[in-house]
N, CA, C and O atoms as CSV, one atom per row, in Angstrom:
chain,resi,resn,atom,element,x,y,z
A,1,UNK,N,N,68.583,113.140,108.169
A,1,UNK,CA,C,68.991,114.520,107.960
A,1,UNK,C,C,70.186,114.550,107.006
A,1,UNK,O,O,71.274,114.007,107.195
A,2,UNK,N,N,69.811,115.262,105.968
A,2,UNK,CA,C,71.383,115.343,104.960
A,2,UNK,C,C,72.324,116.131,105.597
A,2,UNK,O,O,72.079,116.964,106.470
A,3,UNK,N,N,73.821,115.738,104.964
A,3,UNK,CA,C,74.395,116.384,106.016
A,3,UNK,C,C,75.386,117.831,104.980
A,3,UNK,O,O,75.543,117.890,103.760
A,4,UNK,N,N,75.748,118.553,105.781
A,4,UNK,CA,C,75.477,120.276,106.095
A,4,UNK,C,C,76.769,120.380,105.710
A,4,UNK,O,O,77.641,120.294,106.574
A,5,UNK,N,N,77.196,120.629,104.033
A,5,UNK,CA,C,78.534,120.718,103.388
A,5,UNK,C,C,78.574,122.495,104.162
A,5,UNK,O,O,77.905,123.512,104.341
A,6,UNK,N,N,79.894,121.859,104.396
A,6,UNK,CA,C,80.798,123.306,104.948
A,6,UNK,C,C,81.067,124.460,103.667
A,6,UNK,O,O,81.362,124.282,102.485
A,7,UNK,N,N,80.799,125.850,104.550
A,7,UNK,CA,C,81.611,126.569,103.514
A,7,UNK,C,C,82.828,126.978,103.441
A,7,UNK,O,O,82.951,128.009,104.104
A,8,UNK,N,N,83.775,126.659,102.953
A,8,UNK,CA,C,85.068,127.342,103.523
A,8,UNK,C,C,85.373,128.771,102.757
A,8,UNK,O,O,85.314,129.072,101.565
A,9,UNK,N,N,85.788,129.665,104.146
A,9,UNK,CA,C,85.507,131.130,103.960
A,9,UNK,C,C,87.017,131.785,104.484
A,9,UNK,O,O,87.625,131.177,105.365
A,10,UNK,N,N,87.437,132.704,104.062
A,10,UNK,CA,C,88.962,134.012,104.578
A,10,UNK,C,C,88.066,134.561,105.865
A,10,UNK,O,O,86.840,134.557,105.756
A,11,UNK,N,N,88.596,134.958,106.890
A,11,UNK,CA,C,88.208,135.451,107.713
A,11,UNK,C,C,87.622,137.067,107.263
A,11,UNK,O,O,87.092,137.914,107.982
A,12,UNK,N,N,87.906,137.102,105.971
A,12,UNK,CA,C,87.785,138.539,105.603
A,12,UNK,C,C,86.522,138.553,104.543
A,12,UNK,O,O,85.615,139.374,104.406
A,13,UNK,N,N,86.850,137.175,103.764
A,13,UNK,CA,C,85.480,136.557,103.430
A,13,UNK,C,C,84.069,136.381,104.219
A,13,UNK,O,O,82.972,136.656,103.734
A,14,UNK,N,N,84.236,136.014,105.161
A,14,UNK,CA,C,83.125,135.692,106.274
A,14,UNK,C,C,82.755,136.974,106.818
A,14,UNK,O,O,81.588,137.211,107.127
A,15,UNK,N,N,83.967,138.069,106.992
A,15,UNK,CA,C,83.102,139.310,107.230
A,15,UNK,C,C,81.935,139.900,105.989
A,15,UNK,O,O,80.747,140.204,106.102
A,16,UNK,N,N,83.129,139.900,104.451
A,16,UNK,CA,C,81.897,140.143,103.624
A,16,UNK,C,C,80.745,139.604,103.857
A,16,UNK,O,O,80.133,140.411,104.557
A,17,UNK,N,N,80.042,138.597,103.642
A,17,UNK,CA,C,79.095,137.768,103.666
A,17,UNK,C,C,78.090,138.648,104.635
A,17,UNK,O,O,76.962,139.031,104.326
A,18,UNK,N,N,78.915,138.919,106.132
A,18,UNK,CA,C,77.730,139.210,106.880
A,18,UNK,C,C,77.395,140.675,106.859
A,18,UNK,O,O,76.263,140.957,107.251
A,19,UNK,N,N,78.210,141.698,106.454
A,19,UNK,CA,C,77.950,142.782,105.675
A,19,UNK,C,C,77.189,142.774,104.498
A,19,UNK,O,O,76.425,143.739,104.460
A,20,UNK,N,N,77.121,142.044,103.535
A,20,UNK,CA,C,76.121,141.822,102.702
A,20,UNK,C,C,74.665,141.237,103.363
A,20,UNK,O,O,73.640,141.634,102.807
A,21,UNK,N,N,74.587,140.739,103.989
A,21,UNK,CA,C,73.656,139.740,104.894
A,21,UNK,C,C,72.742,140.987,105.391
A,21,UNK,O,O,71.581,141.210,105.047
A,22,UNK,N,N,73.564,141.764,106.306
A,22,UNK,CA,C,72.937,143.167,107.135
A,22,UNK,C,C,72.215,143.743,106.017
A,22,UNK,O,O,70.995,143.829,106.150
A,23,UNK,N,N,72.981,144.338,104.454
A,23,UNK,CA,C,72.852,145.213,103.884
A,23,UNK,C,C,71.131,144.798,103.218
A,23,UNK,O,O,70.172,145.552,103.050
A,24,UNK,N,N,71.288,143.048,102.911
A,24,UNK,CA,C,69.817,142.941,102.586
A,24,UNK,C,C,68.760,142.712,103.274
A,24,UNK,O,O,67.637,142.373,102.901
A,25,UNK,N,N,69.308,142.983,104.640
A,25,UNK,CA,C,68.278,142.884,105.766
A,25,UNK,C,C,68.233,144.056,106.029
A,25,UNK,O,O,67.476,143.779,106.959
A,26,UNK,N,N,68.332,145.247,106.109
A,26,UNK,CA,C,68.661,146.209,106.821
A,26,UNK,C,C,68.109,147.367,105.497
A,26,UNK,O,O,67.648,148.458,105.830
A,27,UNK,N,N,68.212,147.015,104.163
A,27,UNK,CA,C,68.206,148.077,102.920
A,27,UNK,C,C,67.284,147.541,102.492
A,27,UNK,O,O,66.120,147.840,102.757
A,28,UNK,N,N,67.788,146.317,101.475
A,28,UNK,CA,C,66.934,145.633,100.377
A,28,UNK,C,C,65.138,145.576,101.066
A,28,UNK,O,O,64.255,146.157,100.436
A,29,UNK,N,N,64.900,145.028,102.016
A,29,UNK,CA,C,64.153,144.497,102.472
A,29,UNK,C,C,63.393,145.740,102.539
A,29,UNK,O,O,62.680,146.070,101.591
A,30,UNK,N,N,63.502,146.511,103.677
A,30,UNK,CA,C,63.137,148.157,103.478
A,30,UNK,C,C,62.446,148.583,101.916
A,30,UNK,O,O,61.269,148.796,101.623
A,31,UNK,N,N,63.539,148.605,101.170
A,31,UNK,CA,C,62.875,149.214,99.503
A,31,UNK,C,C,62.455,148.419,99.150
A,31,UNK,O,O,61.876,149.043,98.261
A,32,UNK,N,N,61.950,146.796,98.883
A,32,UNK,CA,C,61.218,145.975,98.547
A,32,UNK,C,C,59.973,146.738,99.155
A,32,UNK,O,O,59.093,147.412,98.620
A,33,UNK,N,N,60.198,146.422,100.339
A,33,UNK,CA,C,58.452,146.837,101.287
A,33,UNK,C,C,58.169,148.023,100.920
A,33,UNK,O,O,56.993,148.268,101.191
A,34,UNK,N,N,58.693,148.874,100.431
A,34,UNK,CA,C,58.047,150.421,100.314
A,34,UNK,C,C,57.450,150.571,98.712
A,34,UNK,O,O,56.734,151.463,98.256
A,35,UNK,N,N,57.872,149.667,98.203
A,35,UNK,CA,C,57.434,149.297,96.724
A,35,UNK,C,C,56.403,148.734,96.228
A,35,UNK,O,O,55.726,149.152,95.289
A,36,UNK,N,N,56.173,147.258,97.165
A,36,UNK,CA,C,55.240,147.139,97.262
A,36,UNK,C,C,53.913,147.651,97.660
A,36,UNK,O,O,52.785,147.423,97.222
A,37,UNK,N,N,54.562,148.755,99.056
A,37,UNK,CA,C,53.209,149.193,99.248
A,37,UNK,C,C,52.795,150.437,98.705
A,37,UNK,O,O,51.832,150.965,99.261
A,38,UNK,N,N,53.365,151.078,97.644
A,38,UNK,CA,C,53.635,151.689,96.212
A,38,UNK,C,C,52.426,151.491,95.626
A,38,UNK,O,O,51.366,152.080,95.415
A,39,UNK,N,N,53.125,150.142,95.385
A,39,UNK,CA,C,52.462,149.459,94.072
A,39,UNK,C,C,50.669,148.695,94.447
A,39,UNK,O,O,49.936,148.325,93.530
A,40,UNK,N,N,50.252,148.595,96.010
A,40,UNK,CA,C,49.253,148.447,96.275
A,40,UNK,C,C,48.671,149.857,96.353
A,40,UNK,O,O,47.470,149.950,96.605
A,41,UNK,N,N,49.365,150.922,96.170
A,41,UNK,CA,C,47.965,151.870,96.616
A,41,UNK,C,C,47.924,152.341,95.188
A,41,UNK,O,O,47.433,153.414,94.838
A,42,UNK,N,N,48.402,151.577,94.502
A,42,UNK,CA,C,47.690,151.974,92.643
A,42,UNK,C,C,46.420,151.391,92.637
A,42,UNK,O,O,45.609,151.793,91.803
A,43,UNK,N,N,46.077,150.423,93.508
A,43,UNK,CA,C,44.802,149.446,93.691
A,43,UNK,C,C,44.470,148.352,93.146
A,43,UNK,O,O,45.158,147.537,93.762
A,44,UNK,N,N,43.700,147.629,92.184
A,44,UNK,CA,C,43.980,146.416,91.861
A,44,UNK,C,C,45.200,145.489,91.681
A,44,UNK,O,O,45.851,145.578,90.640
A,45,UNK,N,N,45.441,144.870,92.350
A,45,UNK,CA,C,46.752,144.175,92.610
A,45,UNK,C,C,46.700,143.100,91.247
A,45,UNK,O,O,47.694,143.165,90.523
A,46,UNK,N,N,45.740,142.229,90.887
A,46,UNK,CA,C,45.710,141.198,90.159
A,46,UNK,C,C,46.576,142.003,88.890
A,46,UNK,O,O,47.561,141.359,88.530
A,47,UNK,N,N,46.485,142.557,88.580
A,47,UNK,CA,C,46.803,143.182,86.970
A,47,UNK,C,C,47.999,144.460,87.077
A,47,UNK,O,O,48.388,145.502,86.550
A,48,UNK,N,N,48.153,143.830,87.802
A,48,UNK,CA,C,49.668,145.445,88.392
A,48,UNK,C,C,50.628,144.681,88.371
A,48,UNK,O,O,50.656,143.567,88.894
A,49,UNK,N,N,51.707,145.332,87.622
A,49,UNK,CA,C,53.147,144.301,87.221
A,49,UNK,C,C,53.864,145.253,88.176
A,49,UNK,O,O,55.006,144.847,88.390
A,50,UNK,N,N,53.554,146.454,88.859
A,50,UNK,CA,C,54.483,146.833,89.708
A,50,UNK,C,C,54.296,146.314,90.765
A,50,UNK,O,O,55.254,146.300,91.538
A,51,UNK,N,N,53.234,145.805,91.123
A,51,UNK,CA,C,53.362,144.742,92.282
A,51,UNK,C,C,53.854,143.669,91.988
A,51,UNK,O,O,54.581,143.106,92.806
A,52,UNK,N,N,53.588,143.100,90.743
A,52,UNK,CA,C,54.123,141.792,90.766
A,52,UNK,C,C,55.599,141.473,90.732
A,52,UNK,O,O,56.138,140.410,91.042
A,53,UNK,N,N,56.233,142.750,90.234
A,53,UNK,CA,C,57.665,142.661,90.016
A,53,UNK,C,C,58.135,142.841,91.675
A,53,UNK,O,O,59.016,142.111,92.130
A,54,UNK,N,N,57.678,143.544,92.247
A,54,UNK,CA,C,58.150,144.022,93.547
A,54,UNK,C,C,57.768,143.077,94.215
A,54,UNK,O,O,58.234,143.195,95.348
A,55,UNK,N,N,56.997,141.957,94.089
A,55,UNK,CA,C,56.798,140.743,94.583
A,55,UNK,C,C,57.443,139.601,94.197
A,55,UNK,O,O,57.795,138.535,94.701
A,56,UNK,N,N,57.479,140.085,93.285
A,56,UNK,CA,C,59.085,138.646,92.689
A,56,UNK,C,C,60.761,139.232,93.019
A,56,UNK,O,O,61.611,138.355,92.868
A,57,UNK,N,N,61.144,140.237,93.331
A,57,UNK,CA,C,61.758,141.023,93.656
A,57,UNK,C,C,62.511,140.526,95.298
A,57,UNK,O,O,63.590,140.345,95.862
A,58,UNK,N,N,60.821,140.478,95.526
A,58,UNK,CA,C,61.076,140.319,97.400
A,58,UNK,C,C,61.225,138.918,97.443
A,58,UNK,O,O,61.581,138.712,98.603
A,59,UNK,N,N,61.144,137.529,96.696
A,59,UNK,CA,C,61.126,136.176,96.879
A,59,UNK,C,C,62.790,136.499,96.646
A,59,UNK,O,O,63.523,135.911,97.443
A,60,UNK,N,N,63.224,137.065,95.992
A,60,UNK,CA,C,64.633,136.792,94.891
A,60,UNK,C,C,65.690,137.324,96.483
A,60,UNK,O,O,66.541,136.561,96.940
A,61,UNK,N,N,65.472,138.363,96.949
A,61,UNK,CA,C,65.931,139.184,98.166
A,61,UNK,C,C,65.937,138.021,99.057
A,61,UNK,O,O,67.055,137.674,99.435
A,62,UNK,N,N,64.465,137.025,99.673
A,62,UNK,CA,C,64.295,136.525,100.633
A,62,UNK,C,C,65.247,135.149,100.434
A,62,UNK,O,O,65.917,134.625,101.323
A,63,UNK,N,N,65.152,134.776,99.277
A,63,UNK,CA,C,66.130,133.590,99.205
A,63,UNK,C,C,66.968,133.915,99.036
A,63,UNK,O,O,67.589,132.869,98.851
A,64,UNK,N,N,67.739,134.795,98.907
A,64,UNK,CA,C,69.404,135.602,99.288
A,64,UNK,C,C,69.806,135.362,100.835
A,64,UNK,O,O,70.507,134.521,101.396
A,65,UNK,N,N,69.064,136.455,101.270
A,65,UNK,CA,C,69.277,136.666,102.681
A,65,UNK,C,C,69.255,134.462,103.213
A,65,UNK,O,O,70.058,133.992,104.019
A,66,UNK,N,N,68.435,133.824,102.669
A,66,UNK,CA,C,68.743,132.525,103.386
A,66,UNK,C,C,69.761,131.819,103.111
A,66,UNK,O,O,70.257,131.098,103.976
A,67,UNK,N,N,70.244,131.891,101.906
A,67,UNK,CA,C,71.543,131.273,101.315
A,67,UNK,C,C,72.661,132.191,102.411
A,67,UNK,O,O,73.218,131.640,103.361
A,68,UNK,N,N,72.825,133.472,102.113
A,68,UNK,CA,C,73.644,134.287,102.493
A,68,UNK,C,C,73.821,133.314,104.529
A,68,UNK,O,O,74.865,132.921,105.049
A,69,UNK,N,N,72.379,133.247,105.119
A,69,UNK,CA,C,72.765,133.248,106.527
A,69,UNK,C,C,73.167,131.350,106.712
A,69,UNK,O,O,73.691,130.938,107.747
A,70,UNK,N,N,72.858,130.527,105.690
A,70,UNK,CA,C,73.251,129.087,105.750
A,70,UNK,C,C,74.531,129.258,105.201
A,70,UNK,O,O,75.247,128.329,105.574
A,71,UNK,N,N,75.283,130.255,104.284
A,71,UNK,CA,C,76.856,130.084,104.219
A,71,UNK,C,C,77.713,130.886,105.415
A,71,UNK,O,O,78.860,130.537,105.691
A,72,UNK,N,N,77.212,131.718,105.926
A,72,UNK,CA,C,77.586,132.085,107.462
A,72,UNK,C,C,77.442,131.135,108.744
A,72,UNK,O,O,78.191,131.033,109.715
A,73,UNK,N,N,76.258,130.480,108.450
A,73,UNK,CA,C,76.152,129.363,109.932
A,73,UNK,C,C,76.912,128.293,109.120
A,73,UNK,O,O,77.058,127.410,109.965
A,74,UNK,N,N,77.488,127.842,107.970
A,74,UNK,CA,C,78.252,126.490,107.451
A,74,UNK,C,C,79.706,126.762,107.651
A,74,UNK,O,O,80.509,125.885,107.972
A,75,UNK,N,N,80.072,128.263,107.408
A,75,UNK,CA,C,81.367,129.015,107.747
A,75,UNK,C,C,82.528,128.243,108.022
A,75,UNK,O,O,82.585,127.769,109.157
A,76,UNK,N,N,83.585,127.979,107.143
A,76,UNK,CA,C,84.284,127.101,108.263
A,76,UNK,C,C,85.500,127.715,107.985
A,76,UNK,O,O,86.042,127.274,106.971
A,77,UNK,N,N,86.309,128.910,108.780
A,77,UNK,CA,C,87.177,129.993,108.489
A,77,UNK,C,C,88.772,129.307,107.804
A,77,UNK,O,O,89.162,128.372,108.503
A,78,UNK,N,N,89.454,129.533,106.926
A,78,UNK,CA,C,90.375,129.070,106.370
A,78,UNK,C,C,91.534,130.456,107.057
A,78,UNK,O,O,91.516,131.687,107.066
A,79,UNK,N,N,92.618,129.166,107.659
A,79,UNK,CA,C,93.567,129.924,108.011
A,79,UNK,C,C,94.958,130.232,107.063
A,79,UNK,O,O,95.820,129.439,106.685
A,80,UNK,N,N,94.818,131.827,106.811
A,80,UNK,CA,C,95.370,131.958,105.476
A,80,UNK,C,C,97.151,132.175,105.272
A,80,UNK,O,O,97.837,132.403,104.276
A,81,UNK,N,N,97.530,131.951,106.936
A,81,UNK,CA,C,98.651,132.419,107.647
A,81,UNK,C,C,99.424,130.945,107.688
A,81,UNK,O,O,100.518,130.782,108.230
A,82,UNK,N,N,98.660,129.899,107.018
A,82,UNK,CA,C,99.356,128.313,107.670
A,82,UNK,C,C,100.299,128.657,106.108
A,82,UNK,O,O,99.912,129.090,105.022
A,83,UNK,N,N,101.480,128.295,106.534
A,83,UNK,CA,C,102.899,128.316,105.719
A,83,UNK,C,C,102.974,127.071,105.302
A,83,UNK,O,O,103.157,126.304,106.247
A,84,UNK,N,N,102.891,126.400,103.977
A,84,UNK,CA,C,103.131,124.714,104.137
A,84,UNK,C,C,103.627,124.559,102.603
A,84,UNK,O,O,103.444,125.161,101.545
A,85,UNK,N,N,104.337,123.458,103.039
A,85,UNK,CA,C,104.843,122.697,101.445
A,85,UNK,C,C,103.713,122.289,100.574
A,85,UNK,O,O,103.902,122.201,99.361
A,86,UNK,N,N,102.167,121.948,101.266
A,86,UNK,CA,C,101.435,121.468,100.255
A,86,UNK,C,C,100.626,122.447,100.137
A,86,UNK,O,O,100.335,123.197,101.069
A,87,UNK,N,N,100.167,122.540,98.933
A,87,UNK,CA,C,98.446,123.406,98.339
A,87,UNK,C,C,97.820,123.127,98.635
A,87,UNK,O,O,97.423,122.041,98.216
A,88,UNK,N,N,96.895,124.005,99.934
A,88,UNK,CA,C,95.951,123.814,100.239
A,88,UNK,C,C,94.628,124.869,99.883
A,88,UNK,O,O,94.905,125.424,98.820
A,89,UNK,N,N,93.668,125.208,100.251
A,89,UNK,CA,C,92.410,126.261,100.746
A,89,UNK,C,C,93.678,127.321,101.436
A,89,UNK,O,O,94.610,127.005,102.175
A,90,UNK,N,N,93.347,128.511,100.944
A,90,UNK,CA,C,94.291,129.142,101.336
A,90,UNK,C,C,95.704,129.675,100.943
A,90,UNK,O,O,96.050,130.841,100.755
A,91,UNK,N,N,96.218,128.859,100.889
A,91,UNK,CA,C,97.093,128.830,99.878
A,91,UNK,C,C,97.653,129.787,98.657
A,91,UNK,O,O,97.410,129.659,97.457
A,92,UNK,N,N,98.360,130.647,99.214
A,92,UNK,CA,C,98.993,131.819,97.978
A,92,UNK,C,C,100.227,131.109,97.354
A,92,UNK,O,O,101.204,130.959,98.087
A,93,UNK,N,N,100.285,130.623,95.976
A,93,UNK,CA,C,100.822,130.306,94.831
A,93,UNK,C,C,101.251,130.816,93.756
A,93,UNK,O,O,100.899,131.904,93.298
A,94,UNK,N,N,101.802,130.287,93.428
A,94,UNK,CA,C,102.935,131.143,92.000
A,94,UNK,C,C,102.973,130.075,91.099
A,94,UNK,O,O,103.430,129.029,91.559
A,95,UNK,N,N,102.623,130.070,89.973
A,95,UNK,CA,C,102.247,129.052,88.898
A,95,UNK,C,C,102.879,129.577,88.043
A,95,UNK,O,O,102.559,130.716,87.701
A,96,UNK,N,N,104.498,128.600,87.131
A,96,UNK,CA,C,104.339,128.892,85.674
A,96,UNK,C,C,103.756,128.446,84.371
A,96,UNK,O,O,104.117,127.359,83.921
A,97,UNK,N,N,103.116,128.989,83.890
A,97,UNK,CA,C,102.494,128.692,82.367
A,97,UNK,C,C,104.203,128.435,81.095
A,97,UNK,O,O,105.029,129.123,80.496
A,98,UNK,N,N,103.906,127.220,81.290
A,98,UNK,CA,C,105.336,127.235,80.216
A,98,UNK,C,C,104.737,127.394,79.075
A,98,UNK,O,O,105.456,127.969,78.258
A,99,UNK,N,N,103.711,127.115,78.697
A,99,UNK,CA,C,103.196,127.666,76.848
A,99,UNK,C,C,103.990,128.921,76.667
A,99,UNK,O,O,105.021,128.901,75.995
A,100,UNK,N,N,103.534,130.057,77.261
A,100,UNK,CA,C,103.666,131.523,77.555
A,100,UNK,C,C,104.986,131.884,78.506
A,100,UNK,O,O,105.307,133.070,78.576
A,101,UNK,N,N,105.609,131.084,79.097
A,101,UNK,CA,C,106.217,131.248,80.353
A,101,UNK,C,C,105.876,132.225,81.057
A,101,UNK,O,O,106.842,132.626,81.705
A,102,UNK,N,N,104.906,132.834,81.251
A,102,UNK,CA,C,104.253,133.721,82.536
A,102,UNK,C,C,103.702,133.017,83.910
A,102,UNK,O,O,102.754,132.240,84.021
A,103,UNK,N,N,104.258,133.335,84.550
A,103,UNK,CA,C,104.276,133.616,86.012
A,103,UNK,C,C,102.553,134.190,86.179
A,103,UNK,O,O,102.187,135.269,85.711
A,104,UNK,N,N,101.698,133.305,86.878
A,104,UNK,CA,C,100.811,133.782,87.685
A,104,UNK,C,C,100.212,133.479,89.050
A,104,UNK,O,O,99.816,132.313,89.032
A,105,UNK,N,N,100.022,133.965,90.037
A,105,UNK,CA,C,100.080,134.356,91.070
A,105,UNK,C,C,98.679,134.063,91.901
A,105,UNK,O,O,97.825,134.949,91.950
A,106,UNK,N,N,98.488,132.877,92.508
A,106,UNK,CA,C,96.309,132.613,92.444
A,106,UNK,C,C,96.768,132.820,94.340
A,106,UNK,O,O,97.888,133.012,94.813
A,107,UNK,N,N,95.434,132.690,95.067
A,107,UNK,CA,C,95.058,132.663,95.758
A,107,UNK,C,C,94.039,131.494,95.912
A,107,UNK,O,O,93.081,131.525,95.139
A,108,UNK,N,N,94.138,130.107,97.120
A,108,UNK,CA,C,93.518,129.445,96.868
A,108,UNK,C,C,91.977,129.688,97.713
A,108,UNK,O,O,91.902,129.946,98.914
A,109,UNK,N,N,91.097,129.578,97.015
A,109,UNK,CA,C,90.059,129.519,97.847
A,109,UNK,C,C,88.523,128.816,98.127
A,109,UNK,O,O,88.197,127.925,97.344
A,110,UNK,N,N,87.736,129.122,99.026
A,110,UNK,CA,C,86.927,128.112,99.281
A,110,UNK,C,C,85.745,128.849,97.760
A,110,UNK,O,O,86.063,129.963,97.342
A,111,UNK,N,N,84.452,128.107,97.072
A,111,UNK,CA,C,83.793,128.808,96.077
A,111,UNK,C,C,83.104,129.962,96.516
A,111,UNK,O,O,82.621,130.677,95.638
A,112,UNK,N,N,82.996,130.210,97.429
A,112,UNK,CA,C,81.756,131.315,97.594
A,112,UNK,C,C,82.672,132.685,97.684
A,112,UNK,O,O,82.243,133.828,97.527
A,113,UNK,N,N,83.839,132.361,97.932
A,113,UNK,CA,C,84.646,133.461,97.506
A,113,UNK,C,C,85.775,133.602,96.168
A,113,UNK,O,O,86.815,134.260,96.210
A,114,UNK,N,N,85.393,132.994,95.267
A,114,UNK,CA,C,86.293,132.619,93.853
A,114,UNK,C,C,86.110,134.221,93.296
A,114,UNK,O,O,85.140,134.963,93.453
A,115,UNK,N,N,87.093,134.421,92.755
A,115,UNK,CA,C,86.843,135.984,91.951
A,115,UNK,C,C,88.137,135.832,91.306
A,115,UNK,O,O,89.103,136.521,91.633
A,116,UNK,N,N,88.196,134.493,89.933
A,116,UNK,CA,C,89.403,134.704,88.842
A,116,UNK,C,C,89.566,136.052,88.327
A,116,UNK,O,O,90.529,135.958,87.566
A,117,UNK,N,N,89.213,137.096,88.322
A,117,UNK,CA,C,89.426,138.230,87.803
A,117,UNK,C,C,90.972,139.140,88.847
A,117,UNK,O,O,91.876,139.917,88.540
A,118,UNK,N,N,90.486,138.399,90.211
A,118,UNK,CA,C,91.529,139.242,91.076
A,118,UNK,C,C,92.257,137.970,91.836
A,118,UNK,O,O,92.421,137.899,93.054
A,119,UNK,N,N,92.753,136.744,90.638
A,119,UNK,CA,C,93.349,136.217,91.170
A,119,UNK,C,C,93.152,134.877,92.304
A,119,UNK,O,O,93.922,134.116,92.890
A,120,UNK,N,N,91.729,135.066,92.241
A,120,UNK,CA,C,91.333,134.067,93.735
A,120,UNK,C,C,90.682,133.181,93.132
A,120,UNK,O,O,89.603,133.517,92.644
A,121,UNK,N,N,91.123,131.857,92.994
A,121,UNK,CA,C,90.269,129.986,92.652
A,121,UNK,C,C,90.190,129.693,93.465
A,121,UNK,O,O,90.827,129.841,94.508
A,122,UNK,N,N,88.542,128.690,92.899
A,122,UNK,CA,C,88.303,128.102,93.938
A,122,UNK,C,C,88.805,126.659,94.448
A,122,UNK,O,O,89.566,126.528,93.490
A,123,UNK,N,N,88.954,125.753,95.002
A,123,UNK,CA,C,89.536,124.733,95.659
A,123,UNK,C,C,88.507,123.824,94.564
A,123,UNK,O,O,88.937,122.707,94.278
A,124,UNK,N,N,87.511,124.137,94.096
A,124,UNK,CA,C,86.663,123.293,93.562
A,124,UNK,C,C,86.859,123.679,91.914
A,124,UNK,O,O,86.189,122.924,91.210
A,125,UNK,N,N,87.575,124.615,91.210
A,125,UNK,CA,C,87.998,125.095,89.870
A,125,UNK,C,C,88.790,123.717,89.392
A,125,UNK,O,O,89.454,123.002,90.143
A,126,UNK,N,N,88.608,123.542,88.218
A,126,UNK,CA,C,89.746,122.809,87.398
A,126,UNK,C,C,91.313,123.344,87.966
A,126,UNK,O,O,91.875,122.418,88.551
A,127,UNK,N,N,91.767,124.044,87.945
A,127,UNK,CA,C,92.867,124.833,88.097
A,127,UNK,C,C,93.103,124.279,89.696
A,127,UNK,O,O,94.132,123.715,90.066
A,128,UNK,N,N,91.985,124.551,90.513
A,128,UNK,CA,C,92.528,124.435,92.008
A,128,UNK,C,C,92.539,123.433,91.991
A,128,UNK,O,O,93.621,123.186,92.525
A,129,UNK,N,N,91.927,122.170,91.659
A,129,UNK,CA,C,91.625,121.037,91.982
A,129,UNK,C,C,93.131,120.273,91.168
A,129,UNK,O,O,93.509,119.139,91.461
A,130,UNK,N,N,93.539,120.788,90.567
A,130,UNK,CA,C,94.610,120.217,89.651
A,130,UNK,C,C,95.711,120.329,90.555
A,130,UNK,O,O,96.532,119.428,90.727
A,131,UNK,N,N,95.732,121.766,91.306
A,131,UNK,CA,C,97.135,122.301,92.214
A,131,UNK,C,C,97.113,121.963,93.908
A,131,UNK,O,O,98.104,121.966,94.638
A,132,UNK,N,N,95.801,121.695,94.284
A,132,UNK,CA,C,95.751,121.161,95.541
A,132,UNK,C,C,96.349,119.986,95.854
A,132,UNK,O,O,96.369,119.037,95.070
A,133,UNK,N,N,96.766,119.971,96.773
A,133,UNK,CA,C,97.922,118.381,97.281
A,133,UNK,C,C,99.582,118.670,96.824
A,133,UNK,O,O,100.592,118.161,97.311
A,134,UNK,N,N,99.477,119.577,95.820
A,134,UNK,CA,C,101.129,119.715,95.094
A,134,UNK,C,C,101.834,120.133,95.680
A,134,UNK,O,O,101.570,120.632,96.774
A,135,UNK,N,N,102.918,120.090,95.205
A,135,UNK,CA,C,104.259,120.709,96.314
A,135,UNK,C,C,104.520,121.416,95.135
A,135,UNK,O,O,103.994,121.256,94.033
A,136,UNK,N,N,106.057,122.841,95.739
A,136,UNK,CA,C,106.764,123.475,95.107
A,136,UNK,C,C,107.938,122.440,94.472
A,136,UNK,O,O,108.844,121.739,94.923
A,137,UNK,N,N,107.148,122.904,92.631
A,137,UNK,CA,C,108.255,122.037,91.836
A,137,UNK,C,C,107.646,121.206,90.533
A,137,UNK,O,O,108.133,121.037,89.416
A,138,UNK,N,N,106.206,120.686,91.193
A,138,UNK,CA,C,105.585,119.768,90.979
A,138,UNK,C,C,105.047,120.178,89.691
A,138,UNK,O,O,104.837,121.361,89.423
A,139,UNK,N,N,104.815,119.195,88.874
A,139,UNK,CA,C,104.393,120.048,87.167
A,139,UNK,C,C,102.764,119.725,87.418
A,139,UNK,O,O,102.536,118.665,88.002
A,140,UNK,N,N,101.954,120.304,87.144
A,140,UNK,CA,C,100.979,119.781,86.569
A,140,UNK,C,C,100.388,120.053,84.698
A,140,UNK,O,O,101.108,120.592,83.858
A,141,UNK,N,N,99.324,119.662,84.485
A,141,UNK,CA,C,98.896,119.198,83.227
A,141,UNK,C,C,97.742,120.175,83.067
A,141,UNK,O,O,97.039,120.141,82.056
């Protein structure tokens, strides 16, 4: 049996996930099926791209919803409250850029929740992987 890489998730992260999870179980799935059966009462199925799309549609949905419920059962909650000298998962940081000398401000995190746009790397980014283990002070490259 291979073994079952963890996801590491914000407790606020792990709620997203299963709110998204519901939404394509609960929505997506729903308007897939009503599409399809749409697109069967046009009648010949072989030569109908609205079935076929609404059938490739529903594979794309179904392997969501399984990824989505194997990074919820891999879950492994990052506690975002641990105060520490080293960079860890978790981890709110203050980085200076001496090229620029600007000050920026990351959030460390596990990948399934990375969103560089608002600040959040992942532990697995060039960037995180460079600042993880460091202490306040420490230069990196």
């Amino acid at each position: 049996m291979a073994d079952v890489k963890e996801t590491l998730l914000t407790a606020e992260g792990l709620k997203k996930l299963e709110e998204e999870l519901m939404y394509y179980k609960s929505v997506r799935r729903i308007e897939v099926s009503e599409r399809i059966k749409t697109a069967i009462e046009y009648g010949d199925i072989s030569e109908n791209s609205e079935y076929d799309d609404a059938k490739n549609e529903q594979a794309f949905i179904e392997g969501h919803i399984v990824e989505l419920e194997n990074k919820i059962n891999t879950a492994k909650i990052i506690d975002e409250s641990v105060k520490g000298d080293v960079v860890s998962v978790g981890s709110k940081v203050t980085v200076l850029d001496t090229m620029y000398n600007d000050e920026l401000e990351y959030v460390i995190v596990g990948s399934s929740e990375a969103d560089p746009f608002n600040n959040r790397i992942s532990n697995e980014s060039p960037v995180g992987k460079a600042i993880l283990g460091k202490r306040k002070g420490d230069e990196v490259e």
